[in-house]
ZALONU-103645 format. One record per residue (C-alpha): residue number from 0; chain; z, y, x; residue in one letter. Coordinates in Angstrom, 3 decimals. Layout:
N
NODE num chaine       pz       py       px residu
NODE NUM      A        Z        Y        X      a
...
//
This chain:
150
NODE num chaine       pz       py       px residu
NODE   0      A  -47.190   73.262  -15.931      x
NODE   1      A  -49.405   75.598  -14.416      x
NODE   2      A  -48.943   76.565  -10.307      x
NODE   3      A  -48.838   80.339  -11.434      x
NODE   4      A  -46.068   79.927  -13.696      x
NODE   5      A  -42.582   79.844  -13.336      x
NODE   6      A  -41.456   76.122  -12.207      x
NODE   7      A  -38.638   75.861  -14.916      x
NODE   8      A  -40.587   72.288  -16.243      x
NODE   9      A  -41.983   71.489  -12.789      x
NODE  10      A  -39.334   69.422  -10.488      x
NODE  11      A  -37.046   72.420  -11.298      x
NODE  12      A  -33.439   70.262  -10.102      x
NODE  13      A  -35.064   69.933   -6.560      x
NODE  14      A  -36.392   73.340   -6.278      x
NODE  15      A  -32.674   74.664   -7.842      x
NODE  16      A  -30.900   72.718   -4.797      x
NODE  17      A  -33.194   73.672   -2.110      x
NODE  18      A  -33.780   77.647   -3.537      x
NODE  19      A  -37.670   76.962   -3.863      x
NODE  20      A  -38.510   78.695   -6.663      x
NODE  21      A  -42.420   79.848   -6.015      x
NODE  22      A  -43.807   76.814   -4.569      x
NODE  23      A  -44.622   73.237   -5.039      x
NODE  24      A  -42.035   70.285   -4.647      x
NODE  25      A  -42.546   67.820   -1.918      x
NODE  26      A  -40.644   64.886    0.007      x
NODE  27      A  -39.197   66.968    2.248      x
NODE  28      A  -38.021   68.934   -0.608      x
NODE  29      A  -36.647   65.677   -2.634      x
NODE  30      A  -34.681   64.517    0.571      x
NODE  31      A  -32.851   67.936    1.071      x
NODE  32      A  -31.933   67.622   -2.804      x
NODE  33      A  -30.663   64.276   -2.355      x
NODE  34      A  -28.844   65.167    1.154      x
NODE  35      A  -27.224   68.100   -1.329      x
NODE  36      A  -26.209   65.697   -3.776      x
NODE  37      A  -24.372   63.506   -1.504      x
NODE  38      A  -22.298   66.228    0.802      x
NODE  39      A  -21.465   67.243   -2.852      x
NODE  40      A  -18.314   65.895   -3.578      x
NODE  41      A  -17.642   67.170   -7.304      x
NODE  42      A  -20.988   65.691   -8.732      x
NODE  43      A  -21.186   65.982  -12.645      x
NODE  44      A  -23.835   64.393  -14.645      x
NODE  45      A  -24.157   65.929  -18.397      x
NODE  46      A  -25.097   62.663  -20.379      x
NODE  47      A  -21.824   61.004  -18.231      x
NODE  48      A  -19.627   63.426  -18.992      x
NODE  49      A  -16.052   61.506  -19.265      x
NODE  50      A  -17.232   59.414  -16.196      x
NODE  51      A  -17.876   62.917  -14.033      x
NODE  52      A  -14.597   64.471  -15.448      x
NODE  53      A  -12.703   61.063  -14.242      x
NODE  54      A  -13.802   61.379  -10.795      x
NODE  55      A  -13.013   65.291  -11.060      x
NODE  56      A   -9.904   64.348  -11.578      x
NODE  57      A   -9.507   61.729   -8.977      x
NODE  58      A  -10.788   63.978   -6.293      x
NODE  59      A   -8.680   67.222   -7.694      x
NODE  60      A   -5.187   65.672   -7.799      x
NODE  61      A   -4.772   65.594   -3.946      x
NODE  62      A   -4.606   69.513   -4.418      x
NODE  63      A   -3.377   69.811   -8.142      x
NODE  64      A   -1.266   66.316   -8.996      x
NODE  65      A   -0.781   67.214  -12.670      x
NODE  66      A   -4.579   67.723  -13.471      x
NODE  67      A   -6.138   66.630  -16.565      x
NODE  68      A   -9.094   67.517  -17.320      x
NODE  69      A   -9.225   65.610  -20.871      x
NODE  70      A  -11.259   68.267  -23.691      x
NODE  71      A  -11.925   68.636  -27.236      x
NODE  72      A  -15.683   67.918  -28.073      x
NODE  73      A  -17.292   71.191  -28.144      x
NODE  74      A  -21.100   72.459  -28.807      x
NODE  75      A  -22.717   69.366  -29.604      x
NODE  76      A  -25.560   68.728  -31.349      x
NODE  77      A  -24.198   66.885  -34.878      x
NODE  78      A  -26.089   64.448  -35.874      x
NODE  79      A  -27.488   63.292  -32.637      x
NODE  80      A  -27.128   59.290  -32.813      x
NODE  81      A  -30.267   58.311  -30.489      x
NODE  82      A  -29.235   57.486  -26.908      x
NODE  83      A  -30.979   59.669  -24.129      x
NODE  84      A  -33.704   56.898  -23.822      x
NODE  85      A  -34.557   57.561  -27.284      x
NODE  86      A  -34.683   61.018  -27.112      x
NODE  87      A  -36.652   61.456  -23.930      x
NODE  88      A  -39.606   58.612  -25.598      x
NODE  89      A  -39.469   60.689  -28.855      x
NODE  90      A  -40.520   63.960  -26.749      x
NODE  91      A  -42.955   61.832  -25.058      x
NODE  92      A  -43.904   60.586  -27.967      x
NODE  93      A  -44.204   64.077  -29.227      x
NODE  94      A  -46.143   65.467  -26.417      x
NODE  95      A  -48.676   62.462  -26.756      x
NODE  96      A  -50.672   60.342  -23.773      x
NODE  97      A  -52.173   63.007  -21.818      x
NODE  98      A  -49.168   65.942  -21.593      x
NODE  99      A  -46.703   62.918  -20.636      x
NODE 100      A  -48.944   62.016  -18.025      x
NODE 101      A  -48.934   65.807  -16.624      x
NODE 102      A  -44.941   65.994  -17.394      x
NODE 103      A  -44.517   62.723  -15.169      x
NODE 104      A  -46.729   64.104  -12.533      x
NODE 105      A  -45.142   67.723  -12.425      x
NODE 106      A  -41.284   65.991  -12.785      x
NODE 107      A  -41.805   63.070  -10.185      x
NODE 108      A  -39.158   64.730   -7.892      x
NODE 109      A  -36.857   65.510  -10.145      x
NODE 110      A  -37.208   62.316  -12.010      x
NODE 111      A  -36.222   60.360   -8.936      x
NODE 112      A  -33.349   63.077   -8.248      x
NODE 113      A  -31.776   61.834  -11.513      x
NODE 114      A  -31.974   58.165  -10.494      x
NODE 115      A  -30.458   58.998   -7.342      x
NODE 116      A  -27.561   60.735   -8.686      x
NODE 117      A  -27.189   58.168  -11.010      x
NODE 118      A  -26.589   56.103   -8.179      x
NODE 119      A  -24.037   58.118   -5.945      x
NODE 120      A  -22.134   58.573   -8.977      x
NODE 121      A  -22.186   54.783   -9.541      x
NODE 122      A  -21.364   54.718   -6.567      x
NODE 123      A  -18.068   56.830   -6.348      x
NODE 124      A  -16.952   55.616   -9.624      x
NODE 125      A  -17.207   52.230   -8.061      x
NODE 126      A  -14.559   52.985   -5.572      x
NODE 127      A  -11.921   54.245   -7.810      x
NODE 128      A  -11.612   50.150   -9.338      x
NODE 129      A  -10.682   49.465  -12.722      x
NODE 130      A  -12.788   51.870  -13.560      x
NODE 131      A  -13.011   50.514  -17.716      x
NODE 132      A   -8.903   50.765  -17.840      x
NODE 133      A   -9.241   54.164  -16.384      x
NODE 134      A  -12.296   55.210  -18.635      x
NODE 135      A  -10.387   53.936  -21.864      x
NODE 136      A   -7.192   56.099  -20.724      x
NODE 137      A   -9.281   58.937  -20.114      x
NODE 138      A  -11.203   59.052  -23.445      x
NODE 139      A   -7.864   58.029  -25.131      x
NODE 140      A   -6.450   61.337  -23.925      x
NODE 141      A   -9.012   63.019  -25.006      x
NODE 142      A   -8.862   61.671  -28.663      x
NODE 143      A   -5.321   62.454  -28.801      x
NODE 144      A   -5.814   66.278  -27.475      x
NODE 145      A   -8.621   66.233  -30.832      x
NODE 146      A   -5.949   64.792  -33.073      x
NODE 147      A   -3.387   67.201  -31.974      x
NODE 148      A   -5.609   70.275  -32.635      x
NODE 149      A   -5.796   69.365  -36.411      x
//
């Protein structure tokens, strides 16, 4: 957490999208992240995996019409049942009062960065309608690719 250190726990996201890797994160910084994220059309977010690969595929198939980008589940933690709410309050729970103050503190860009792609993504899935029938059809293929590979 320390400025002398290497920021890879300090607001790391919006010093990744703006190449600021030696200094301090700052509005200026957090706007050209979130002007990044929006001229960006092929925005993926980890914990909405199926979601991002939907839209892949709706914004790929102008250029390759038979693309499906359905997968087998691969290097995943087993075991992990807690949402990513849960996890991130057990860490904080872990790191106690104080640190999770300092974390917050040292994270505020980046923690507003997530919100905000939360919300483009929203956003774009939003205008593809239906976007539950299209969802269950994508996870469906998936399943079946699974089944097929036993």
């Amino acid at each position: 957490m320390r400025p002398d250190v290497s920021p890879t726990i300090r607001n790391f996201h919006c010093g990744f999208c703006t190449g600021i890797f030696d200094g301090e994160i700052g509005v200026q910084q957090y706007l050209d992240s979130v002007a990044l994220l929006t001229r960006t059309p092929l925005l993926i977010i980890v914990e909405r995996y199926d979601e991002s690969m939907l839209l892949l595929e709706h914004n790929l198939e102008q250029y390759f019409p038979d693309i499906d980008l359905s997968y087998i589940r691969q290097n995943v933690t087993s075991g992990l049942n807690a949402n990513l709410e849960q996890r991130v309050a057990a860490v904080f729970n872990d790191l106690g009062p104080e640190l999770t103050v300092v974390f917050r503190e040292k994270n505020h860009w980046d923690m507003k960065l997530y919100e905000d792609a939360q919300a483009i993504l929203n956003e774009r899935l939003g205008s593809l309608g239906k976007i539950g029938n299209l969802l269950e059809n994508f996870q469906a293929r998936c399943r079946l690719l699974s089944a097929n590979m036993v």
